[in-house]
C-alpha positions as CSV (number, residue, x, y, z in Angstrom):
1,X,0.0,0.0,0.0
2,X,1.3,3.7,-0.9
3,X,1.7,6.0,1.2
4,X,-0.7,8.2,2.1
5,X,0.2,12.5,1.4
6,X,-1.8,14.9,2.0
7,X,-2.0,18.4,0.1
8,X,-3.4,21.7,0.1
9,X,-6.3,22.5,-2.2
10,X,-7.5,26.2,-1.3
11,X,-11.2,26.5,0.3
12,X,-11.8,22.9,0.2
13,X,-9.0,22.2,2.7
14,X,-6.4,19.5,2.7
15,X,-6.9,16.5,0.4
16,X,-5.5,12.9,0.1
17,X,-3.2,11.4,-2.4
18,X,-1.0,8.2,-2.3
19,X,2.7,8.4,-3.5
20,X,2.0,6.9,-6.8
21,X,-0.5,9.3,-7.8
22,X,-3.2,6.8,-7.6
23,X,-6.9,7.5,-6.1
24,X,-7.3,6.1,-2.8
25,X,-10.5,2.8,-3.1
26,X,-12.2,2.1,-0.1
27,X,-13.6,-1.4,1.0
28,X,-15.9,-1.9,-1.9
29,X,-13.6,-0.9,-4.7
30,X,-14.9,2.3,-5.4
31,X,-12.6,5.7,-5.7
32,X,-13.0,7.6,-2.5
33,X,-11.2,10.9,-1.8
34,X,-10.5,12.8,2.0
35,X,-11.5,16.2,3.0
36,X,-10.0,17.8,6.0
37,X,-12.1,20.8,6.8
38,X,-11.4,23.5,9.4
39,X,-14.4,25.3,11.4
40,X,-15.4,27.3,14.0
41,X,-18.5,26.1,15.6
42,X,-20.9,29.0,17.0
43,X,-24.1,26.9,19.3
44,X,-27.2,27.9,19.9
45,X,-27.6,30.4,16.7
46,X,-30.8,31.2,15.6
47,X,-30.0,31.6,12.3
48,X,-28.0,28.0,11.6
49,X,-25.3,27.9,8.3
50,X,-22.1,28.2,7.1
51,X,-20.0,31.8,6.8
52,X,-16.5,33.4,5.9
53,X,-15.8,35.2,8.6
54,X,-12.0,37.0,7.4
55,X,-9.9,34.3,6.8
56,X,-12.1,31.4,8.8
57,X,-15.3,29.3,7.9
58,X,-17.9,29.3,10.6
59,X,-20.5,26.7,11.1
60,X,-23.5,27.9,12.7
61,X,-26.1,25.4,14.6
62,X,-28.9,25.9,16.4
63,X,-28.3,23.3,19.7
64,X,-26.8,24.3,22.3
65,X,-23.3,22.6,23.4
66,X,-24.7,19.8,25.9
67,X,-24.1,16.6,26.3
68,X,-22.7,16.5,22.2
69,X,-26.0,17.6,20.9
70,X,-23.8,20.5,18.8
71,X,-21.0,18.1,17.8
72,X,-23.8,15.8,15.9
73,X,-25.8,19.1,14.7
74,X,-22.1,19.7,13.1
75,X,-21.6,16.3,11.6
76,X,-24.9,16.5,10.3
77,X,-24.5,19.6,8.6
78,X,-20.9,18.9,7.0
79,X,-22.3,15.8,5.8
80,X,-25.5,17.6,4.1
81,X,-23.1,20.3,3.1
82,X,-20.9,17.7,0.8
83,X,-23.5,15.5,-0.3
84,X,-22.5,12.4,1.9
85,X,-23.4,10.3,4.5
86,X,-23.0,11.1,8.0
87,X,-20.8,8.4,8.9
88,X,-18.7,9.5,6.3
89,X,-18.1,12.5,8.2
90,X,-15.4,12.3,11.4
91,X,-14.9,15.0,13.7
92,X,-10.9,14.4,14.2
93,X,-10.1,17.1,16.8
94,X,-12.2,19.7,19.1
95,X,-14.6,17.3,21.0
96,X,-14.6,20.0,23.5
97,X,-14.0,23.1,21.7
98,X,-15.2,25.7,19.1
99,X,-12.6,25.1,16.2
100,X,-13.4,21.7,14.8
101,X,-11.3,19.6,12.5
102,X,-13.8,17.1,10.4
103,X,-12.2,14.2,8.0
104,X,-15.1,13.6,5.1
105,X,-14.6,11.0,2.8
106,X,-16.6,11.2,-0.8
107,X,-16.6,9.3,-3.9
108,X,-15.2,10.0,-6.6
């Protein structure tokens, strides 16, 4: 198996690549690429969405931070945001905070 590098494409965050150049497959065969994304969440908004706010996105959601009730608000909304699955959607780093590192993985 290659190994796996990972480069910056502009708004759309880091994506994957092996050392070969091929596509990354995932268990059934079918080209599948990564998304890192970077954003600040703001719970409890009343109006719920994404925004460029200077150089950072912001995710907006309407529950509040309890019990992880914004964390799956934010997974939901990634996921609905790329046209995916929400268990395609992982929420890598900031369990506990506002700045939120997601991993999405879409076919190609």
């Amino acid at each position: 198996m290659a190994r796996r590098l990972w480069k910056y494409a502009g708004a759309r965050g880091l994506t994957s690549a092996t050392e070969d150049g091929e596509t990354p497959t995932n268990a059934a065969g079918m080209a599948s690429r990564q998304h890192m994304l970077s954003v600040i969440v703001k719970p409890g908004s009343k109006k719920p969405g994404f925004s460029m706010e200077g150089d950072s996105l912001v995710l907006r959601v309407r529950a509040r931070a309890i019990e992880g009730a914004a964390n799956a608000e934010c997974l939901r909304a990634v996921a609905a945001r790329f046209g995916v699955a929400p268990s395609s959607v992982e929420l890598l780093r900031g369990i506990r905070g506002r700045r939120k590192l997601f991993r999405v993985t879409t076919t190609a």
